[in-house]
C-alpha positions as CSV (number, residue, x, y, z in Angstrom):
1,X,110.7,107.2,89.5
2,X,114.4,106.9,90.0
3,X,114.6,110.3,91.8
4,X,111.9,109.2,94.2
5,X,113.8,105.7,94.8
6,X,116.9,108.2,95.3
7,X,115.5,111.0,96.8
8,X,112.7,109.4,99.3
9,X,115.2,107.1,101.3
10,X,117.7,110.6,101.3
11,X,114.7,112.5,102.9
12,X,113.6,109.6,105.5
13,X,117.6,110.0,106.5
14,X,117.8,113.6,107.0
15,X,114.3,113.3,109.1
16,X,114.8,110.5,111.3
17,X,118.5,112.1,112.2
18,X,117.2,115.4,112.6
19,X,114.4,114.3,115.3
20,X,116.9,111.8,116.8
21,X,118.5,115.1,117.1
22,X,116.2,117.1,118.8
23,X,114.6,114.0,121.1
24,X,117.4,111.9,121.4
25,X,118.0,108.0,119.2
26,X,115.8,106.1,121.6
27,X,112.6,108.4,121.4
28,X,112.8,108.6,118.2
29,X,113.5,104.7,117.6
30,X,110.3,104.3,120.2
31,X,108.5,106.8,118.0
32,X,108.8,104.9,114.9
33,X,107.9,101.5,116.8
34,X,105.0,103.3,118.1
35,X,103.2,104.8,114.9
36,X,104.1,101.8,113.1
37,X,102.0,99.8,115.9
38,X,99.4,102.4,116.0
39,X,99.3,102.7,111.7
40,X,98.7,98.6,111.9
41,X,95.6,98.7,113.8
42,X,94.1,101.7,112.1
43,X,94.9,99.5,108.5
44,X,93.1,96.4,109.9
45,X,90.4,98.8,111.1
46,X,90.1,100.5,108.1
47,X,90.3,97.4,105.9
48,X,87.5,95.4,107.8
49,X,85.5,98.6,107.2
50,X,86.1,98.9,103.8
51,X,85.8,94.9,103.0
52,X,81.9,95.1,104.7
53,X,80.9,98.2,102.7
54,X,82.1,96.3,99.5
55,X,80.3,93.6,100.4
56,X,77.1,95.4,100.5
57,X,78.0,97.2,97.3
58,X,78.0,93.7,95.8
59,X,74.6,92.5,97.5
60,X,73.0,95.9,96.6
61,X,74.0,94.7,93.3
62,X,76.6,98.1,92.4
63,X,79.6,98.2,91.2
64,X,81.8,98.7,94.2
65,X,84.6,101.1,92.7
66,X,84.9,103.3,95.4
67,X,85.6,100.3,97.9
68,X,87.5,98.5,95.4
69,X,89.6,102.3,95.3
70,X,89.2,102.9,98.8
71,X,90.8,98.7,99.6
72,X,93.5,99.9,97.5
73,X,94.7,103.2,99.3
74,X,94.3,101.4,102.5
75,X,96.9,98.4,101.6
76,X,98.9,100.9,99.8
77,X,98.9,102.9,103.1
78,X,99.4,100.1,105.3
79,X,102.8,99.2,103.1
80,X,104.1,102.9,103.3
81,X,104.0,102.7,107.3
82,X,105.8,99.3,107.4
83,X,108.8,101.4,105.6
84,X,111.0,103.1,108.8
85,X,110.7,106.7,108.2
86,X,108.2,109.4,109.2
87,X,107.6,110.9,105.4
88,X,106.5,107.6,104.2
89,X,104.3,107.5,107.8
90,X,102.9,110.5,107.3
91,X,101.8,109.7,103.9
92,X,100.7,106.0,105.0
93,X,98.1,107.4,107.4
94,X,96.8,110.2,105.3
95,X,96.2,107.1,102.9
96,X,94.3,105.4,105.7
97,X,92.0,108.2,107.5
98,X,88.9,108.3,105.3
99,X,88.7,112.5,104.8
100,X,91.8,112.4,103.4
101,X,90.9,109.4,101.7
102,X,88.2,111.0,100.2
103,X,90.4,113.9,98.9
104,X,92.7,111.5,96.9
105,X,89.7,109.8,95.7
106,X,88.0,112.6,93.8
107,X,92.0,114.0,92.4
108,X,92.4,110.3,91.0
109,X,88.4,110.2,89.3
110,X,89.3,113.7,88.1
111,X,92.8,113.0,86.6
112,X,91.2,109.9,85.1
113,X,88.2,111.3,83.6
114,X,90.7,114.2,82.1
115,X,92.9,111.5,80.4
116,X,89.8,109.2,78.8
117,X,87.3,110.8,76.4
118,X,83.8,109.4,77.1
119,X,81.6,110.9,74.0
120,X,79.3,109.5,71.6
121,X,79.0,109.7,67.8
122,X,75.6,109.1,65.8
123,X,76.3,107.9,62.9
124,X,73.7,107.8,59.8
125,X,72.6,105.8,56.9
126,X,71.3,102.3,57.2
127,X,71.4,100.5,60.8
128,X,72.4,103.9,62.0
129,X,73.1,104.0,66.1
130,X,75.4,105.3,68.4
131,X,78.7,104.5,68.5
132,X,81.7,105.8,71.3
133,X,83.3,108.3,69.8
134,X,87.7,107.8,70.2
135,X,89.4,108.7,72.7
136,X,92.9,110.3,72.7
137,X,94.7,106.8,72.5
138,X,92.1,104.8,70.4
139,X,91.9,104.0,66.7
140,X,89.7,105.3,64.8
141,X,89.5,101.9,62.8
142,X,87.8,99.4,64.7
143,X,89.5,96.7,63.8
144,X,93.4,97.1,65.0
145,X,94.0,93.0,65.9
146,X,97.2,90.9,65.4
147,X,97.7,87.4,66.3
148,X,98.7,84.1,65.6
149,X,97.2,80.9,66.7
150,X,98.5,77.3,66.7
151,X,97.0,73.7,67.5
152,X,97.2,71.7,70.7
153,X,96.9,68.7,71.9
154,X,95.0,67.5,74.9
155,X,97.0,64.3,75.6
156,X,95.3,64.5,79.8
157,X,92.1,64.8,78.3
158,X,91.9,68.1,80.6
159,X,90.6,70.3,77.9
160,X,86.1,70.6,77.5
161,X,84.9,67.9,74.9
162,X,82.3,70.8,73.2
163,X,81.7,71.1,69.9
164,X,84.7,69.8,67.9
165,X,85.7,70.0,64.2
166,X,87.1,66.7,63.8
């Protein structure tokens, strides 16, 4: 991370310089205005489109991860084209047109279904059932809890009056 903190900002240098270069400072300053300008309307496009398709996820009654995914690339692209530079632009719309979208969508499921082990384990004898086999940073004893506890007082009254053990 710190050599993308170091290197990213050297990069955006050495780009907006080099086509100030070759267009001159005030196309290039124009340039940057412009697809900044142009990247905010396609993030408030995208993110109204996004927002009504996971809305009818939740009324279809699915789980709306790929909107919920697809919200989340489209802020995150939005923030990469308010930073001045063209690398962090070029990524920022390829966050926020949907084929590319799409493309960083299915790398992420399959980088995250390589790191999580979903299996299952029958196991036998009495009550026998299946149980979810461990995954590569699970325990393999189920009961891996620490904790400590203390009493308070509800001097506002703000706390539910259920059932108490007085």
């Amino acid at each position: 991370m710190l050599i993308l903190f170091i290197a990213l900002p050297i990069a955006e240098l050495y780009v907006i310089i080099e086509v100030g270069q070759a267009i001159g400072p005030w196309p290039t300053v124009a340039l940057l205005l412009l697809d900044g300008f142009l990247g905010a309307a396609l993030a408030r496009s995208q993110g109204r489109t996004a927002w009504m398709r996971f809305n009818r996820a939740l009324a279809d009654g699915r789980v709306p991860a790929r909107e919920t995914f697809d919200g989340a690339m489209i802020i995150l692209g939005g923030a990469l084209l308010l930073a001045p530079g063209f690398i962090t632009d070029l990524v920022g719309f390829a966050l926020l047109i949907p084929p590319t979208r799409a493309m960083m969508r299915s790398v992420a499921a399959r980088l995250a279904r390589n790191r999580v082990s979903f299996g299952w384990t029958v196991l036998g004898g009495a009550g026998a059932g299946r149980t979810p086999s461990p995954g590569p940073r699970q325990s393999t004893r189920g009961y891996d809890y620490e904790g400590t506890a203390r009493e308070v007082s509800d001097p506002a009254g703000e706390l539910p009056q259920g059932d108490r053990d007085e």
